[in-house]
C-alpha positions as CSV (number, residue, x, y, z in Angstrom):
1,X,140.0,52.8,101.5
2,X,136.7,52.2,103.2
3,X,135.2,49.0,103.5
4,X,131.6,50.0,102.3
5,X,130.0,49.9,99.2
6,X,131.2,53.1,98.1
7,X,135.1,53.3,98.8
8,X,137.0,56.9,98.8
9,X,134.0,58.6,97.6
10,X,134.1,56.8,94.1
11,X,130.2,56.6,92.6
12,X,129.4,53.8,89.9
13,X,129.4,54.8,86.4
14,X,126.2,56.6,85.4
15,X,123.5,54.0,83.7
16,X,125.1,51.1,86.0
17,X,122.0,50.3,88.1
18,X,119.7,50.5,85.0
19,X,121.7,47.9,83.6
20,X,121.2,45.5,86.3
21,X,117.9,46.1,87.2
22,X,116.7,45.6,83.6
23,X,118.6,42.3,83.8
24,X,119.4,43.0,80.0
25,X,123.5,42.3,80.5
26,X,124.1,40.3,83.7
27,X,126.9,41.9,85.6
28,X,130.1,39.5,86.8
29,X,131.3,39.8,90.0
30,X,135.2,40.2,90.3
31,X,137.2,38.9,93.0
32,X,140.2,41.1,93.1
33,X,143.8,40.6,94.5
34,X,147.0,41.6,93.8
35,X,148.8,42.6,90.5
36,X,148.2,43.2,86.7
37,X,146.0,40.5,86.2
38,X,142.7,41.6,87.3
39,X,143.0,45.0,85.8
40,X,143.1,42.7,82.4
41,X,140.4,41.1,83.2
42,X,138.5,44.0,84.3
43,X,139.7,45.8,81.3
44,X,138.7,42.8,78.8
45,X,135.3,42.8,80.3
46,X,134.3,46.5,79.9
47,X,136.0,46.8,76.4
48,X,133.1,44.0,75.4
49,X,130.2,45.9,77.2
50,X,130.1,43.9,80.1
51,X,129.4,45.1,83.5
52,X,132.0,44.5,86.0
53,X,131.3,44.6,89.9
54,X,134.5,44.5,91.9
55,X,135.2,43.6,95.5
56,X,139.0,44.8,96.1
57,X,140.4,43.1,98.2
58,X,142.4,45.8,100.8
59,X,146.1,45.6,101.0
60,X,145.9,43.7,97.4
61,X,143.7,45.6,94.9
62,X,145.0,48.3,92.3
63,X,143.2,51.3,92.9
64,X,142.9,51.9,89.2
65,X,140.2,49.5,89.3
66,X,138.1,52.2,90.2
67,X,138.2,53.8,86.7
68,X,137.8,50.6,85.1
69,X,134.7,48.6,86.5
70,X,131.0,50.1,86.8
71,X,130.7,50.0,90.3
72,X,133.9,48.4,93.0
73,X,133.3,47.4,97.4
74,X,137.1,47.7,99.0
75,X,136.6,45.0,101.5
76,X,139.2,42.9,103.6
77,X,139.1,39.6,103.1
78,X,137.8,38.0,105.9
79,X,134.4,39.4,105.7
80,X,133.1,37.3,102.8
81,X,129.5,37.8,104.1
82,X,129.7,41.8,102.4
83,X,131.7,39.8,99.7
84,X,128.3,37.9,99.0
85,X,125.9,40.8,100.0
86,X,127.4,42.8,97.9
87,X,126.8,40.5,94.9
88,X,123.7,40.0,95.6
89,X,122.7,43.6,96.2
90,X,124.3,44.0,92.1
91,X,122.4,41.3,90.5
92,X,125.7,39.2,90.3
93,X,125.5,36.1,89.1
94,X,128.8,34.5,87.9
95,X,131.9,35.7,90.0
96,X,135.5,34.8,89.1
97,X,138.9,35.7,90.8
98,X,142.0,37.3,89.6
99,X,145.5,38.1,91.2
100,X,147.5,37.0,94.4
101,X,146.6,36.8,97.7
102,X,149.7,36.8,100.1
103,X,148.7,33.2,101.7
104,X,152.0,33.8,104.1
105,X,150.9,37.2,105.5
106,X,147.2,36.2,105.6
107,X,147.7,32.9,107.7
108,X,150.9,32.7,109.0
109,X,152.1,36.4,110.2
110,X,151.2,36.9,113.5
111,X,147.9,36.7,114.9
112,X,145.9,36.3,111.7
113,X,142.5,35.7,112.9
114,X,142.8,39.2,114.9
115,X,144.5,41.1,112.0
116,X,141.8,40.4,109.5
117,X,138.6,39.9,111.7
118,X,136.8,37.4,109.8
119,X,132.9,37.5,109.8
120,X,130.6,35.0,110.2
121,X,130.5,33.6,106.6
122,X,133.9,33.6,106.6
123,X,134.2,31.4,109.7
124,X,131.8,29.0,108.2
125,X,133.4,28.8,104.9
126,X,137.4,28.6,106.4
127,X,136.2,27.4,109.6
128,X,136.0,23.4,109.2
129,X,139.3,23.4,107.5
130,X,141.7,25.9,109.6
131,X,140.0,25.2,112.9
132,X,139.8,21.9,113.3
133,X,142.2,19.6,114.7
134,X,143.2,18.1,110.8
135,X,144.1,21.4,110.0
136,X,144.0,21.6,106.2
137,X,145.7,25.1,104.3
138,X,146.1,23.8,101.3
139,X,145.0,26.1,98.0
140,X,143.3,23.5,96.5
141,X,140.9,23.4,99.7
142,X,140.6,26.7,100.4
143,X,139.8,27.4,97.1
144,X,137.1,24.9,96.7
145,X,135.6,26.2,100.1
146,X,135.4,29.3,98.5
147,X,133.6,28.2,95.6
148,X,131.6,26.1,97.3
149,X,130.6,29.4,99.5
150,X,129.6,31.1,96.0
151,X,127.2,28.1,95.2
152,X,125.2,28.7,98.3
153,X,124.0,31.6,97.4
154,X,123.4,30.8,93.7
155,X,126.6,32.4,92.5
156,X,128.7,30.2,89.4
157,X,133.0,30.4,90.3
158,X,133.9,30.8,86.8
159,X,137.5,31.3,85.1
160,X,138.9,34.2,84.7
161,X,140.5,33.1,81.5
162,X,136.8,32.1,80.2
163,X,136.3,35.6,80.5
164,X,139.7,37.3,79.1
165,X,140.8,34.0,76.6
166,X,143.7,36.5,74.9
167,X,145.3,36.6,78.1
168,X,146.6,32.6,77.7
169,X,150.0,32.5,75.9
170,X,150.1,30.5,72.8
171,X,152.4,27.6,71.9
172,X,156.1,28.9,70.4
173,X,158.9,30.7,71.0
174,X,157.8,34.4,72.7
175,X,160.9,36.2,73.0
176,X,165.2,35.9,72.8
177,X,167.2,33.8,71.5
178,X,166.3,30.0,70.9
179,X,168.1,27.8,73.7
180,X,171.1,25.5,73.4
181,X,171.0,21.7,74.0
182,X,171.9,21.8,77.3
183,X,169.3,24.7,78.4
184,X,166.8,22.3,76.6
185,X,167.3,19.3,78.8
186,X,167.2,22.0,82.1
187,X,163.8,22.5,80.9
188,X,162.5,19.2,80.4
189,X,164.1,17.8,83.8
190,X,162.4,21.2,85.5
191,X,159.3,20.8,83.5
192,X,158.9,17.0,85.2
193,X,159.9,18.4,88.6
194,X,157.6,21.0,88.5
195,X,154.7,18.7,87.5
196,X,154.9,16.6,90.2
197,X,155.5,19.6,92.7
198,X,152.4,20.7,91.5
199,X,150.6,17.9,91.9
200,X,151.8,17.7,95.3
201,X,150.0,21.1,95.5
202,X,153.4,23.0,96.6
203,X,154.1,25.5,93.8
204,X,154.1,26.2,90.3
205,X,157.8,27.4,89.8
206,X,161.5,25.7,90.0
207,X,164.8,27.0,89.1
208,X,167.3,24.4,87.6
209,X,171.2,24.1,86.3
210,X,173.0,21.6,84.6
211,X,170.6,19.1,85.9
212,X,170.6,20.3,89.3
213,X,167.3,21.8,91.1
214,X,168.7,25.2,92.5
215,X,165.0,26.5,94.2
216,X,161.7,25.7,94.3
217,X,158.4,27.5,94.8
218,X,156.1,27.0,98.0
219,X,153.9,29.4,99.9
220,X,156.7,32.5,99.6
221,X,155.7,32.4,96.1
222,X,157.6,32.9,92.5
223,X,159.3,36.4,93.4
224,X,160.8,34.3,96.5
225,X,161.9,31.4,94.6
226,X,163.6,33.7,92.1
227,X,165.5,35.8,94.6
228,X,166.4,32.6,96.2
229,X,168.1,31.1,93.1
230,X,170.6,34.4,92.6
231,X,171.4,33.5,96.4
232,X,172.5,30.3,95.7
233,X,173.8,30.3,92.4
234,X,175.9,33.5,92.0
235,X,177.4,32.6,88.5
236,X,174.0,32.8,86.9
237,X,173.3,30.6,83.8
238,X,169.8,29.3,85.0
239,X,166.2,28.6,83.9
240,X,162.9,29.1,85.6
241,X,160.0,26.8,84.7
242,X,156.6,27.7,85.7
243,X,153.6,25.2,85.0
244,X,150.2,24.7,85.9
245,X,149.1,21.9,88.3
246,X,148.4,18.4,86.3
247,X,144.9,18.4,87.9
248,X,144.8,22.6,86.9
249,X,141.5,24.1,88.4
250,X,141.6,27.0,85.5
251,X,139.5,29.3,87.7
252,X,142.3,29.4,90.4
253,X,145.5,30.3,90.6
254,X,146.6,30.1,87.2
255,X,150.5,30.4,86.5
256,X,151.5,34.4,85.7
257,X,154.4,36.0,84.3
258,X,155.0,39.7,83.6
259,X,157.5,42.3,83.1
260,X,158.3,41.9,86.8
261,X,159.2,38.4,86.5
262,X,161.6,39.3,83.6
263,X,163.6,41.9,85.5
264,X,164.0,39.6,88.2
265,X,165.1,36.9,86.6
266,X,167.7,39.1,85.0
267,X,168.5,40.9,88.2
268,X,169.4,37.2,89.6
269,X,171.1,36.2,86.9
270,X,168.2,33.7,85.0
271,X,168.8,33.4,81.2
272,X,165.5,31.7,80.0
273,X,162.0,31.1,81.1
274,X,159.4,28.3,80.1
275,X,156.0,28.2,81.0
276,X,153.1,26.4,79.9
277,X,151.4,27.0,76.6
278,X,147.6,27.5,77.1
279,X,147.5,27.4,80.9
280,X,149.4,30.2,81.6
281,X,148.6,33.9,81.6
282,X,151.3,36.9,80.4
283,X,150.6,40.1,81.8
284,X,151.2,43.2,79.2
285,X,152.5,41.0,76.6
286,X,154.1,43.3,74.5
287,X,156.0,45.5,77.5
288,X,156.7,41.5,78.8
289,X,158.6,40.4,75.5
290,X,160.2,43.8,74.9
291,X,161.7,43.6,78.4
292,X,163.0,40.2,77.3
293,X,164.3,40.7,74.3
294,X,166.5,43.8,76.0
295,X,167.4,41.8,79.0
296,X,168.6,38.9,76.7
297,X,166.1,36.4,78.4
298,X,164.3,33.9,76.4
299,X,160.8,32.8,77.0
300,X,159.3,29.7,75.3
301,X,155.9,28.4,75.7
302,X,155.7,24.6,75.5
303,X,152.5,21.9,75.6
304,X,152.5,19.5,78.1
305,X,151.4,16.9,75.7
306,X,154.6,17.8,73.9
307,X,156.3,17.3,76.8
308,X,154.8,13.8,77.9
309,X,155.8,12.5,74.6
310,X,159.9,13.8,74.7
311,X,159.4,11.8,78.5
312,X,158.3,8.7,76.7
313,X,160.5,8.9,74.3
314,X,163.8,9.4,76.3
């Protein structure tokens, strides 16, 4: 995968650079990193006539997002300067991000700053917050940098789930069998846990039994935390609860679940998973419940308001 404009000898779709230069359907700029989620969103896009423009991040990006979007840059994700060129060479005006980026690997493993060779935009985007003294890493800042990168340059950061609503599970009970008492108050003691670790910006995700916090999620992400609890808690029998931040910036980082989190719940021995109705994305839903319903894992999606007012009441 090259990091030009034209990756792997892949051309953009015939009638692309009409479309852009007519200004007739604006194209969006996609922000691509790791996982299902931005081949939804890429897919949601072109199935309502919209022109996609991808940059794919290396190391991250499915290459099937080549087949889907009108015209995709395979870039590494320091050099946000061809992130922005490339934009603006499309006629982008509204970019949004989808999928993971392995903070851990990025930042943390080994000699970062060597490994990915940032550019010059990149430095003066990341540069005030991981080279100064008051070091600061956390999503939420980074984030914002980024966005606030975009805005220079006239581009809008916009949700990804503005873009691809369908994608946002609804309220109600999704899949296996409805929980017992007890598995209901592990859900609303991890459901207040989880809140607050969110809003300590840590994680998203926490595992819990009888009452008892087993793992939570930090910067080793969801997977971690999962493979964590079957470590620790070898008779099985517990919940994951996965919410979104109380202060949720919708157009980053929103909590995901898929197929993949199902089989590794089951392989560690999880019996139920609640997330958050409305603020938090299923990948493949149907391939998601099914693998559920075999494993014998239930998933429930719950409002928060709901849950503030169980809080109040107890």
């Amino acid at each position: 995968m090259g990091g030009g404009y034209l990756a792997g000898g892949y051309r953009p779709k015939s009638g692309f650079r009409r479309i852009v230069s007519t200004g007739r359907v604006a194209p969006i700029g996609l922000v691509a990193g790791w996982g299902r989620f931005p081949v939804l969103v890429a897919q949601s896009l072109v199935q309502r006539r919209i022109p996609v423009c991808a940059i794919a991040i290396q190391g991250h990006a499915d290459p099937h997002l080549e087949y889907l979007c009108d015209h995709v840059c395979w870039s590494g994700v320091g050099r946000m300067g061809t992130h922005v060129n490339y934009f603006r060479k499309m006629g982008v005006r509204q970019v949004t991000m989808a999928g993971k980026l392995f903070k851990a690997d990025l930042l943390y493993a080994g000699s970062p700053w060597l490994r990915h060779f940032p550019d010059l935009e990149c430095l003066r985007t990341f540069g005030p917050l991981l080279l100064s003294r008051n070091r600061n890493a956390r999503d939420d800042s980074l984030l914002q940098a980024v966005t606030d990168m975009y805005l220079r340059h006239s581009m809008d950061v916009v949700a990804a789930t503005d873009l691809a609503p369908d994608l946002l599970v609804p309220e109600g009970w999704l899949a296996g069998k409805k929980h017992s008492a007890k598995l209901e108050n592990d859900i609303r003691f991890g459901w207040q846990v989880a809140k607050q670790m969110g809003a300590l910006d840590i994680g998203q995700s926490i595992t819990v039994k009888d009452g008892t916090v087993l793992a939570v999620e930090a910067i080793e992400g969801t997977d971690a935390c999962i493979r964590r609890t079957g470590e620790v808690c070898r008779r099985g029998g517990w919940i994951l609860v996965k919410v979104a931040k109380p202060n949720q910036d919708m157009r980053f980082d929103v909590p995901t679940i898929g197929p993949q989190t199902v089989q590794m719940v089951k392989d560690a021995g999880g019996v139920a998973i609640a997330v958050e109705a409305d603020r938090t994305i299923v990948v493949d839903q149907a391939e998601t419940y099914a693998a559920a319903e075999a494993a014998g894992i239930a998933i429930v999606a719950i409002a928060d308001s709901k849950m503030n007012a169980v809080a109040r009441a107890a």
